[in-house]
PyMOL CGO cylinders between C-alpha atoms (Angstrom):
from pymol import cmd
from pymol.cgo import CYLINDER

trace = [
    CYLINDER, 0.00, 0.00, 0.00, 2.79, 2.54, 0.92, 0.3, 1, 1, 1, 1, 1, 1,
    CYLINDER, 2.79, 2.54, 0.92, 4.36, 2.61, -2.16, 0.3, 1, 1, 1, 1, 1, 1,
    CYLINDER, 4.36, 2.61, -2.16, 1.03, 2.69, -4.23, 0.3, 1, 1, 1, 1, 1, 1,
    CYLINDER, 1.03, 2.69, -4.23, 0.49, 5.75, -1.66, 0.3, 1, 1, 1, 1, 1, 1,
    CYLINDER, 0.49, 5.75, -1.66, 3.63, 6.58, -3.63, 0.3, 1, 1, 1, 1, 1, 1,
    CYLINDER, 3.63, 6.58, -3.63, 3.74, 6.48, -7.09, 0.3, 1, 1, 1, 1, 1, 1,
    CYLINDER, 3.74, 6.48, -7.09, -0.20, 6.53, -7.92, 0.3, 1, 1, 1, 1, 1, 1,
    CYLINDER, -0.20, 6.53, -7.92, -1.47, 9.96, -7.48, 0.3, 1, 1, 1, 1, 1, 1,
    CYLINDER, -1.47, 9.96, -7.48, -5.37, 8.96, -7.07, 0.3, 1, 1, 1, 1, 1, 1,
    CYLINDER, -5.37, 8.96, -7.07, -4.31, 7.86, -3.80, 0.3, 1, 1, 1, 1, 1, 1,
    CYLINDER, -4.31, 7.86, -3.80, -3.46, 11.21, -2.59, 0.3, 1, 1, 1, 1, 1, 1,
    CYLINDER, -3.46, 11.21, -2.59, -7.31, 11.25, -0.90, 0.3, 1, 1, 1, 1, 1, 1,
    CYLINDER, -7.31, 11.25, -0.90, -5.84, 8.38, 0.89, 0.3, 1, 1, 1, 1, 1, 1,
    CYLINDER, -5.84, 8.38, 0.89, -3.51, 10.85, 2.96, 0.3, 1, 1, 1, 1, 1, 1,
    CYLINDER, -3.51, 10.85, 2.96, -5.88, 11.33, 5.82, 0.3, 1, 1, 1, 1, 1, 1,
    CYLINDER, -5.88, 11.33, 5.82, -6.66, 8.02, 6.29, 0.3, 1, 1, 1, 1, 1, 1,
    CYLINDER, -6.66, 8.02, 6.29, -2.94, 6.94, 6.58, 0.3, 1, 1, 1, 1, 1, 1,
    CYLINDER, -2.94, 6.94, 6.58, -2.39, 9.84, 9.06, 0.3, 1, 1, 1, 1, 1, 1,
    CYLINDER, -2.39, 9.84, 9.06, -4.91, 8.71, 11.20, 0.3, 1, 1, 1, 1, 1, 1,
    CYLINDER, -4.91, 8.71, 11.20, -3.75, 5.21, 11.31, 0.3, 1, 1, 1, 1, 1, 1,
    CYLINDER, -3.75, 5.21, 11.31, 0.13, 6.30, 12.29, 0.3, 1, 1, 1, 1, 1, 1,
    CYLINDER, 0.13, 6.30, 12.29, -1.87, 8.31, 14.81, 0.3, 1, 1, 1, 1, 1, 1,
    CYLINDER, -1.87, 8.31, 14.81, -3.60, 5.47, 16.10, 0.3, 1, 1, 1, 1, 1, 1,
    CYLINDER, -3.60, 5.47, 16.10, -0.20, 3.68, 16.00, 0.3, 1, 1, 1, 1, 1, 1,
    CYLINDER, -0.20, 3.68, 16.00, 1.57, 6.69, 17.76, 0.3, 1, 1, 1, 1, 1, 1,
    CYLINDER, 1.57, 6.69, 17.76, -1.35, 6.19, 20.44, 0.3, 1, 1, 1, 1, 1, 1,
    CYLINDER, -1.35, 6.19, 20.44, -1.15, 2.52, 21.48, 0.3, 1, 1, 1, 1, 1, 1,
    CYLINDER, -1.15, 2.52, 21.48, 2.58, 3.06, 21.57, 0.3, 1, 1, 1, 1, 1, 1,
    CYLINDER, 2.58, 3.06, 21.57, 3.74, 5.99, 23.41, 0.3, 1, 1, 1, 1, 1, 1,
    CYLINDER, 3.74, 5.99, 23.41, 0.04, 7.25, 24.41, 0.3, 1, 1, 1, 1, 1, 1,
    CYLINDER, 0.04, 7.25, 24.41, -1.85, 10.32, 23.55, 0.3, 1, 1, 1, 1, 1, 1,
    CYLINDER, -1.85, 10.32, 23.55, -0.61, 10.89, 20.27, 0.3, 1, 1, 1, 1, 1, 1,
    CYLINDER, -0.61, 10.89, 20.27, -1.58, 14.74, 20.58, 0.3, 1, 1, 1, 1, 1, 1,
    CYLINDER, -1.58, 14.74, 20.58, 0.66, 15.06, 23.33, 0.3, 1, 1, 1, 1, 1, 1,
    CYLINDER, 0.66, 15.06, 23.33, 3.74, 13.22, 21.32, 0.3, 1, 1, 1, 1, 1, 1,
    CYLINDER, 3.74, 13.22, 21.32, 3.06, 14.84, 18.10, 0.3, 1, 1, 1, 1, 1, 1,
    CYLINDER, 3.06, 14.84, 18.10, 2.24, 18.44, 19.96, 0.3, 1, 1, 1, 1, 1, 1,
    CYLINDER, 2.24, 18.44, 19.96, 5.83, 19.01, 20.93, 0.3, 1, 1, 1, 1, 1, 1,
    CYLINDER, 5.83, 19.01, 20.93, 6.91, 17.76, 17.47, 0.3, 1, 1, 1, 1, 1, 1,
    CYLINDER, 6.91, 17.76, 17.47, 7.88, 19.56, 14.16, 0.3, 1, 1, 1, 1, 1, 1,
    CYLINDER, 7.88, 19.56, 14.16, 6.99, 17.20, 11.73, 0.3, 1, 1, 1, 1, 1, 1,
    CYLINDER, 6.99, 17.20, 11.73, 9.85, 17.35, 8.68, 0.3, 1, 1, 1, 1, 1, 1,
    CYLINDER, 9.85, 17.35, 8.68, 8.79, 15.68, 5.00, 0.3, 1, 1, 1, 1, 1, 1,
    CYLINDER, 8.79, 15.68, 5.00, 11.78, 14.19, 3.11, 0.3, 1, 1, 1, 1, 1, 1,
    CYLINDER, 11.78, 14.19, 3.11, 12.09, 16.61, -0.03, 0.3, 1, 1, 1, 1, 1, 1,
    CYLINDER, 12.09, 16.61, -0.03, 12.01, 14.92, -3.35, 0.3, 1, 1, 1, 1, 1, 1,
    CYLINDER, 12.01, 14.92, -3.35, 13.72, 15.36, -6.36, 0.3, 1, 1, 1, 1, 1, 1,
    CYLINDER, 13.72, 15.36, -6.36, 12.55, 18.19, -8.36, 0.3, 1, 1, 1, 1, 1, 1,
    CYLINDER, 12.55, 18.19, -8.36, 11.75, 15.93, -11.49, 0.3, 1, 1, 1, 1, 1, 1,
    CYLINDER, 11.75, 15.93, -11.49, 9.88, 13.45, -9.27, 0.3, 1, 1, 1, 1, 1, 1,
    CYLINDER, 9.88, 13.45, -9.27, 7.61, 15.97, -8.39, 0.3, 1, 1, 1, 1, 1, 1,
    CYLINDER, 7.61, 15.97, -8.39, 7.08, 16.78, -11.89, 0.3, 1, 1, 1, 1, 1, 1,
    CYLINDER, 7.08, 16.78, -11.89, 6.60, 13.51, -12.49, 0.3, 1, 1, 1, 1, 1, 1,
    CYLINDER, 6.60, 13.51, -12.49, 4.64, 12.02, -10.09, 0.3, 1, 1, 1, 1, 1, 1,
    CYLINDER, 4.64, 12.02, -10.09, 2.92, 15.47, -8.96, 0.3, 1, 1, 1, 1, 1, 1,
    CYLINDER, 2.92, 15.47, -8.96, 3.06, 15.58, -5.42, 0.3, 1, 1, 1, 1, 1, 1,
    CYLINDER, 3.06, 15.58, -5.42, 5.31, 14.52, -2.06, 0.3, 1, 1, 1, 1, 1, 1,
    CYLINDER, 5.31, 14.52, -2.06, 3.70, 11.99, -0.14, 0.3, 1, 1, 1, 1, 1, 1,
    CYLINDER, 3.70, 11.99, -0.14, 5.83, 12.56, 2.74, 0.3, 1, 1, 1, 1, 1, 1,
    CYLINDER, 5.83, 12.56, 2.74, 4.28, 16.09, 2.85, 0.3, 1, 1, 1, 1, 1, 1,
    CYLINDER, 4.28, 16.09, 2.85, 0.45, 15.40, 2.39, 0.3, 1, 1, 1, 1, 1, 1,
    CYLINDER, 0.45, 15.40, 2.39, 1.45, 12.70, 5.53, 0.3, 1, 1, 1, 1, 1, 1,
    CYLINDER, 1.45, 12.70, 5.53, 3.27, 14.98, 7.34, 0.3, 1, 1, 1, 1, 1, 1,
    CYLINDER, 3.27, 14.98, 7.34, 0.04, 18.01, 6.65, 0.3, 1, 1, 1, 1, 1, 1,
    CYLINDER, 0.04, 18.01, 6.65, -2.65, 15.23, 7.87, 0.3, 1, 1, 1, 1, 1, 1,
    CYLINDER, -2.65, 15.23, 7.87, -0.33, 14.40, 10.81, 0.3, 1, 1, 1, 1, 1, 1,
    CYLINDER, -0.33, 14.40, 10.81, -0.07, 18.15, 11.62, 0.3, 1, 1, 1, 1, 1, 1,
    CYLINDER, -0.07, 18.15, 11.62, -3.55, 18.90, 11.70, 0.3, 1, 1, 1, 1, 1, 1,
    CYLINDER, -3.55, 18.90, 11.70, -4.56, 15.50, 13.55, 0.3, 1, 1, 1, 1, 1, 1,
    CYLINDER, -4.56, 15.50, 13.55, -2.38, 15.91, 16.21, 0.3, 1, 1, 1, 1, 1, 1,
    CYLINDER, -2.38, 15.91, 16.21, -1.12, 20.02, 16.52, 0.3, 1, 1, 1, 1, 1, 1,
    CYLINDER, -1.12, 20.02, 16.52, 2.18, 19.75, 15.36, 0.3, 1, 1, 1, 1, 1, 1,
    CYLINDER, 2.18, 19.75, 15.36, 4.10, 22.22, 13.44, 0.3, 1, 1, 1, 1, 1, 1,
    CYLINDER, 4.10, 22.22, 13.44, 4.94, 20.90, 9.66, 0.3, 1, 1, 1, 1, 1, 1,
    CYLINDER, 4.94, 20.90, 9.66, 8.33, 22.86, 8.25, 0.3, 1, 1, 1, 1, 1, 1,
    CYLINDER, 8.33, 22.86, 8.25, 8.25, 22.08, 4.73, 0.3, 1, 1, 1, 1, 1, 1,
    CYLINDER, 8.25, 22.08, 4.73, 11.32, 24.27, 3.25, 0.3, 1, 1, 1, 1, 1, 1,
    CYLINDER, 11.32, 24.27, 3.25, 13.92, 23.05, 6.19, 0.3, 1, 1, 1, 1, 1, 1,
    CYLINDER, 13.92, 23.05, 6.19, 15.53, 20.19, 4.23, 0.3, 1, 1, 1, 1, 1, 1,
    CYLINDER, 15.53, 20.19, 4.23, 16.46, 20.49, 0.55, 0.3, 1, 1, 1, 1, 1, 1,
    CYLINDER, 16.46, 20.49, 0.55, 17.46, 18.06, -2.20, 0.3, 1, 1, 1, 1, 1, 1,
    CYLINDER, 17.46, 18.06, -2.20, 20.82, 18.44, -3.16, 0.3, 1, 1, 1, 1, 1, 1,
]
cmd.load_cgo(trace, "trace")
């Protein structure tokens, strides 16, 4: 499933769904996941710039966005760069 997350963009919708279940996961192991995530700054790996063109989008950032607004953490999006 993760790397059909990956490479098929109709799956994007999917992005909340996944959030909520590594928030779930987050939850049964360390506890309230808001509370984890809350003190967190959530970081997406950057891709390539001609994967993006090619595959139109960063999963790690659409998780990283769900998991911010699920749980309060801040997402930094421009921190890391592909070099």
């Amino acid at each position: 499933m993760a790397l059909k997350f990956k490479y098929e963009p109709f799956l994007q919708a999917l992005a909340p769904h996944i959030a909520g279940v590594i928030a779930d996961h987050l939850s049964l192991v360390h506890g309230d996941h808001a509370s984890l995530l809350g003190q967190s700054l959530l970081v997406p790996v950057p891709l390539d710039k001609r994967k993006i063109l090619s595959r139109g989008y960063n999963q790690s950032a659409l998780l990283a966005e769900e998991l911010a607004k699920i749980s309060g953490a801040k997402a930094a999006f421009d921190i890391l760069q592909k070099i």
